[in-house]
ROVOVO-947095 format. One record per residue: x, y, z of N, C-alpha, C in turn. Coordinates in steps of 0.05 Angstrom, whole numbers, plus 5000, padded with zeros to 4 digits. Example, Ala and Ser with C-alpha at 12.3 -4.5 7.8 and 13.67 -1.06 7.14 Angstrom:
2
526448865156524649105156526449345156;525749555142527349795143525850015157;
//
This chain:
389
556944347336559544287347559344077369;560943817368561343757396561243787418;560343647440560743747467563743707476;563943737496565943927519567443647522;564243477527564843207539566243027524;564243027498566742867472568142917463;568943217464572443267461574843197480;573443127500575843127517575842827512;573242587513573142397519575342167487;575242467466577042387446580142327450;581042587461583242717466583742587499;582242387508583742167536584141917513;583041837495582841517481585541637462;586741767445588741857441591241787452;590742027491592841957504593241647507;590741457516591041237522593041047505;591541097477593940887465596941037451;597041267468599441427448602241207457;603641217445606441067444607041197480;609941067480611341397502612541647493;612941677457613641897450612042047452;609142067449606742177452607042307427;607142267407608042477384604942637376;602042557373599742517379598542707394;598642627419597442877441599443117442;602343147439603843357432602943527411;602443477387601843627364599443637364;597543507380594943717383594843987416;596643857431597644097445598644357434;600244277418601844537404600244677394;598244567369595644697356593644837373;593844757402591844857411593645127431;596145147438597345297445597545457428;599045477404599545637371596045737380;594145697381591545867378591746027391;590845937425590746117441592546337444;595546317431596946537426595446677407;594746667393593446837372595046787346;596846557328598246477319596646567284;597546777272596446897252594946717224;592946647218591946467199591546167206;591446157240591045857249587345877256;586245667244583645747247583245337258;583045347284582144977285580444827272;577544987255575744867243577244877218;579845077206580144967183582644727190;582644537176584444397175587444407166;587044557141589244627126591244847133;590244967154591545267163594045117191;593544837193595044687222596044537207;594944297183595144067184598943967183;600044147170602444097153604544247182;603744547193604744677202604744497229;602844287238603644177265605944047274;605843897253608443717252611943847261;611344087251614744287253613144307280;610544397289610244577325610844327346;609844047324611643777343613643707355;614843707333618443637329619143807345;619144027345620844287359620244137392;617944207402617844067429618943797430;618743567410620943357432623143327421;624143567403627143507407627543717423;626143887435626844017471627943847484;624743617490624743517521626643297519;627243167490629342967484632643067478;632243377486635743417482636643327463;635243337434635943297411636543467391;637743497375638143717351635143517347;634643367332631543227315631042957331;628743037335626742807351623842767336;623142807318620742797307620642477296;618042447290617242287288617842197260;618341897261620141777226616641707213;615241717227612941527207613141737173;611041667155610541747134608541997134;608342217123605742427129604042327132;602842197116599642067109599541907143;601141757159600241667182600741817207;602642077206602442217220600242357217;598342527197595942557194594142417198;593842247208592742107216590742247246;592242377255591142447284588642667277;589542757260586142927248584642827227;584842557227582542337221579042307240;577342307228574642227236575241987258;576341877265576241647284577641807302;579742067306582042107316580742447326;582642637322581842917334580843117307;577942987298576943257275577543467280;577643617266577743957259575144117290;572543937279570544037306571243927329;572543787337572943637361574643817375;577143927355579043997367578944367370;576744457359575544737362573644707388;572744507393571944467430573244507448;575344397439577944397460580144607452;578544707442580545037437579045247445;576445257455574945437459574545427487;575845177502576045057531578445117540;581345097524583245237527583445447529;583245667505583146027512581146037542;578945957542577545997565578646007583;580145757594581345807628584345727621;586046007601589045977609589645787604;589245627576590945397570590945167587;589445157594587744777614588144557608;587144497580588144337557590244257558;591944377549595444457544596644217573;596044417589596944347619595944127626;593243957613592643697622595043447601;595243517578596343387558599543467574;600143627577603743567586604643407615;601743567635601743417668602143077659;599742937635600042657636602742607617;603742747596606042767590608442597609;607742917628610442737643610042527662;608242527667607642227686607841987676;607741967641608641717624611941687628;613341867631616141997632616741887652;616541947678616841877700616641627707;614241587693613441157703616341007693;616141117664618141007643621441027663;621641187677624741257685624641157712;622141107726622540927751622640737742;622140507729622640267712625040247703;626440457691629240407681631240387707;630040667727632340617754631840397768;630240207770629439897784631939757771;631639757748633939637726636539667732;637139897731639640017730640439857758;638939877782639739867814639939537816;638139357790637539127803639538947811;638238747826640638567836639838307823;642438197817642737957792641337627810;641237737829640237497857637637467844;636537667845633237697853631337817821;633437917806631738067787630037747766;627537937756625737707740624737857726;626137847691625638007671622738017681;620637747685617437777679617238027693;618038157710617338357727617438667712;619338567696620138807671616838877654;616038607647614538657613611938737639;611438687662608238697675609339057683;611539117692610739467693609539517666;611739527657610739647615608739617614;606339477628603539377623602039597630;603339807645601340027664600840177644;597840257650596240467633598240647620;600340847629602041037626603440897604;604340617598606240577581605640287562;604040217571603439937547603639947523;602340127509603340167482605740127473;608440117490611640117485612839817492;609539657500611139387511612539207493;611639237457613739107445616439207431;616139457451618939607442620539457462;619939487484621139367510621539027510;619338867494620538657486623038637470;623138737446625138817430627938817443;628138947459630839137475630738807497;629738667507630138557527631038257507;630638227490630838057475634738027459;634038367449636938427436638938377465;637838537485640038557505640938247517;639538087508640837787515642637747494;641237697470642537587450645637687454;645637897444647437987453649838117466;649337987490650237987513652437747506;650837467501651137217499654537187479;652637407453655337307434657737437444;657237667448659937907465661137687486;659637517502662437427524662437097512;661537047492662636737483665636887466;665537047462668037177436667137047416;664636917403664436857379665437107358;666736967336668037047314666437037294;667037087263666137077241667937127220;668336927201670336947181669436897157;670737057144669437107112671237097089;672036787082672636747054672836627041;674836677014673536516983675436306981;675736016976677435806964678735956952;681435836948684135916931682735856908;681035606888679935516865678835846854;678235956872676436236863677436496860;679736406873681836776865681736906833;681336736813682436846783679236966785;676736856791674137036795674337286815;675337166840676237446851677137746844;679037656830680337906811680038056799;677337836777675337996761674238136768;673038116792670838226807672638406833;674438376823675438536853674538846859;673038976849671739236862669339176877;667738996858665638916876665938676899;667238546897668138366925668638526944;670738756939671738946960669339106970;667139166961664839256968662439056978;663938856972660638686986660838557005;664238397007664638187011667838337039;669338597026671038717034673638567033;673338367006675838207005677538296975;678538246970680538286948682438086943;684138126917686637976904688437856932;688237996945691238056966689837986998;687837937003685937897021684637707023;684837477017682237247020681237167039;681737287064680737217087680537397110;678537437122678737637144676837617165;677037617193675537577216675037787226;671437727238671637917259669137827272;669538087303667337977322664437937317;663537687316660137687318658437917324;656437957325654638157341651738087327;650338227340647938257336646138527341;645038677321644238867310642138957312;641139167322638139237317637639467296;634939457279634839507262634439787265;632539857293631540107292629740157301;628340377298625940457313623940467282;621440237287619640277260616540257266;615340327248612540377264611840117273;609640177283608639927303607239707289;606139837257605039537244606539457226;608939457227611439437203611639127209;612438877202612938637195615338637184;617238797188619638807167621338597200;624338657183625938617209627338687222;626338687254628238747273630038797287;631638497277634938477288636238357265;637938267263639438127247642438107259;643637887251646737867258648937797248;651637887242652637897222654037587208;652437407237653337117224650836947217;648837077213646037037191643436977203;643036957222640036977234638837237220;635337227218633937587221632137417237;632637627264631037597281628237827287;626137617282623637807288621937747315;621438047324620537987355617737997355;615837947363613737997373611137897396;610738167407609938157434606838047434;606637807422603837657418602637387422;602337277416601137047410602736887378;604036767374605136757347601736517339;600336597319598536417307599336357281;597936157271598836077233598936257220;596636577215596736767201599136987205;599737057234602237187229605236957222;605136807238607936617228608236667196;605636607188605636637152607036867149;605437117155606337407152609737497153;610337357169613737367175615437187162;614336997163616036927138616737017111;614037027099613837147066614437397073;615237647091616937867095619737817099;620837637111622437667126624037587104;626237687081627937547069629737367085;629737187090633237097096632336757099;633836587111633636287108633736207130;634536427150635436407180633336557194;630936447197629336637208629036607242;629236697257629136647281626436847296;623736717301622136877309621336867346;621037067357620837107392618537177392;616337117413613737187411613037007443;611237187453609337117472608836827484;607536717473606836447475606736327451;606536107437606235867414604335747416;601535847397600135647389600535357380;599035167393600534897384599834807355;597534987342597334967315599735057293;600635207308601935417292604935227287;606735037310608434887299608234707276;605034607281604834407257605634437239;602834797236603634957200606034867194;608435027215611235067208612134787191;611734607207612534347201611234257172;609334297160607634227150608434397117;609734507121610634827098614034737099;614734597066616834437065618934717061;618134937041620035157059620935207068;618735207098618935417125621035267133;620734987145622634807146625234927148;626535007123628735077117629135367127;627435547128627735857128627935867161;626235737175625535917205627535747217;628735817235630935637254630435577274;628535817281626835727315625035877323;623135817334621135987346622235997383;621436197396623236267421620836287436;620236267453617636327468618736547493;615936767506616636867530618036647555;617136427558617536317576620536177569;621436207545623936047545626136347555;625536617549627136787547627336887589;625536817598625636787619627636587635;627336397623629236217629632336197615;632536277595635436467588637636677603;634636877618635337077630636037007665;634936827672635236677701637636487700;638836417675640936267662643136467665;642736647653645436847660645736927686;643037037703643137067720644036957744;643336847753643536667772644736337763;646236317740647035977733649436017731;652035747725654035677726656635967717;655236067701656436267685656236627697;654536617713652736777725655137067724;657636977742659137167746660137367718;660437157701660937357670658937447659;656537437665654137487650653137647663;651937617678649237737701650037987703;652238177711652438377712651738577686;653638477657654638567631650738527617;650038347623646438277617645138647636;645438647661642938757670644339137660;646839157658647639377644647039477618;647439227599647039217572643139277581;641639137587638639247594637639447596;639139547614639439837629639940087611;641740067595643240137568641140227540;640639957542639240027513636140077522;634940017537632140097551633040377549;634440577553635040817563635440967531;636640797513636840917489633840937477;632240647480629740677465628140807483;627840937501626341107515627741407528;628941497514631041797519628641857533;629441967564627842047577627042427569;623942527584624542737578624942907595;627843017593629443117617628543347619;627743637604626743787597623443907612;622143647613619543727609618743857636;619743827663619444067679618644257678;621244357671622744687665620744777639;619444607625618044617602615644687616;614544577627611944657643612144847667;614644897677614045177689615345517676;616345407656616545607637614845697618;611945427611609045517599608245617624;609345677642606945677676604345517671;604445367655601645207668601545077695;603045167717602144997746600845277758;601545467740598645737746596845767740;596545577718594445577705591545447722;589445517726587245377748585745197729;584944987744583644777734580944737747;579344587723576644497732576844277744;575444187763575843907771575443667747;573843707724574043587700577043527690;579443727694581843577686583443637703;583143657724584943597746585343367767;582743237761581742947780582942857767;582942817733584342547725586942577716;587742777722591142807724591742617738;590842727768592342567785591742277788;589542247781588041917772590741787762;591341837740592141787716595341707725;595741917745598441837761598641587779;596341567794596241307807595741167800;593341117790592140787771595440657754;597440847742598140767726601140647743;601340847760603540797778602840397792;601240547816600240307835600440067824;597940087802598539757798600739557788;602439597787605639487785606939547814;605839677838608039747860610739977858;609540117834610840397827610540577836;609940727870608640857875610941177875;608941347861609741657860608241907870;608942077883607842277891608942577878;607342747881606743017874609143157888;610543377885612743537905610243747910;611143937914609044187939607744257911;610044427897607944607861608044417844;606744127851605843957829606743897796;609343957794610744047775613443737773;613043627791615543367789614343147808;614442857787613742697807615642507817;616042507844617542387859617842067871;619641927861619941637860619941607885;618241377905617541347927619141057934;617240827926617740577928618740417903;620840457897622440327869623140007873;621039817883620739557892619139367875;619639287853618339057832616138817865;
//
């Protein structure tokens, strides 16, 4: 069997790159809670006695802490199984850390929910900076370098995403851009023919040939993290794809030949200067991509609303709309308290093995952004100190 040492040293590289849903270190929490209850036919060395049943002991906990009827995870089985993969938490790895759990009162448990909520907390002092900020002084860059902290990087191209939509569309909402949709008079006698399916594709008909309405711009959703599909789209023809990288020749390729549409509009990190050539160079792409957007241009978009000619109609309706949808893609977990002192794990006693890097784990991740949080008396809530980018 494993040591003590490389189960846990599994089950920290886990937490490290878990999303902020933590979907991952939760459902090996649960498995290891479901044991130490004595949970009838759960055996950790067998695999098959958890593997299927974790997923429901998942879900249940974050549609708790998410105040959701369903919060579980959309991936596919095969990648949610994934976490009792040989690279991830084996069957023996995770019978170490179940034999370390029953031992001292669920320890385990109580280390995986303590850093739980300290991802929680980072995540919701970042949103209240937002919510409070002032349109003078705020500098998205200040946004994407928190998201950078240990506690939450994994979510930084979610947070690109949302900072990206929240302009766009910000932009079209106060221009009143429109959108109108219809057929030449030459085309009514085809209309007619087709008038069930026009009315379904097109929502025009015999008696209808024309109809307006407000622009917008759309997000697709929440999709796993190596998906290439697309992100946004808008109902007057861009598909906009985000990503929080480096755009080089091999992904540009990648997004294109995914991305159906003719209107491609891609956002990304910085621009290889190879990578315009390709574009240029690919009599296609030419026609398909409409623009590549760089971090540093969206910065300067966002200092445009902010603080420029227009400032007063924008700057406010921008740092709300931010505020807004950052809060939708990160539903805080309001729950998880009352969740941890209703497991009483803050009774639970700890070894200095996982109690040092609790609180580690709170500072390293806090500090280095100027996020600083402290402990209340029963170590059970952490308290927003200095909310100062």
């Amino acid at each position: 069997m494993p040591s003590l040492e490389e189960a846990k040293n599994r089950l920290d590289h886990i937490i490290n790159i878990a999303r902020v849903q933590w979907y991952k270190p939760i459902q090996i929490a649960e498995v290891l809670h479901k044991s130490r209850l004595g949970t009838p036919n759960l055996d950790t060395d067998l695999l098959e006695t958890y593997r299927i049943q974790s997923r429901r002991w998942r879900d249940e906990i974050c549609s708790l802490f998410l105040q959701r009827q369903k919060a579980g995870s959309t991936s596919s089985s095969r990648y949610q199984d994934n976490v009792w993969e040989a690279n991830a938490m084996t069957p023996e790895l995770l019978t170490s850390l179940d034999q370390e759990n029953k031992k001292n009162g669920g320890v385990v448990e109580k280390y995986i929910y303590l850093k739980f909520q300290a991802t929680q907390e980072a995540v919701a002092g970042i949103i209240t900076i937002v919510n409070s900020a002032d349109p003078r002084t705020f500098d998205v860059s200040s946004l994407f370098q928190a998201f950078q902290s240990q506690a939450v990087k994994r979510s930084i191209d979610k947070v690109y995403e949302v900072v990206v939509y929240s302009l766009m569309e910000t932009i079209v909402i106060t221009l009143d851009a429109q959108v109108t949709v219809s057929v030449p008079e030459n085309k009514v006698a085809m209309l007619a023919e087709f008038s069930d399916l026009s009315r379904v594709l097109l929502g025009l008909s015999n008696g209808r040939r024309e109809y307006t309405v407000p622009a917008h711009v759309y997000r697709v959703g929440i999709t796993n993290a190596a998906d290439r599909g697309l992100d946004m789209w808008a109902n007057f023809g861009p598909a906009i794809q985000v990503k929080h990288m480096s755009l080089n020749p091999k992904l540009a390729r990648d997004i294109v030949d995914q991305v159906e549409s003719d209107n491609i509009i891609i956002v990304c990190t910085v621009l290889e200067k190879e990578t315009i050539e390709t574009v240029l160079k690919q009599i296609s792409w030419i026609h398909r991509v409409r623009d590549i957007v760089t971090q540093e241009k969206l910065v300067e978009w966002y200092t445009l609303c902010l603080r420029g000619k227009h400032s007063a109609l924008l700057a406010q309706k921008l740092l709300d709309k931010l505020s807004s949808e950052l809060k939708k893609e990160f539903s805080q977990a309001a729950g998880v308290v009352d969740f941890i002192k209703e497991r009483r794990y803050m009774e639970t006693s700890s070894s200095a093995l996982w109690k040092v890097d609790i609180l580690q784990n709170i500072q390293e991740s806090q500090e280095t952004h100027g996020l600083v949080y402290s402990l209340d008396t029963d170590n059970s809530h952490i308290i927003h100190e200095n909310p100062d980018f």
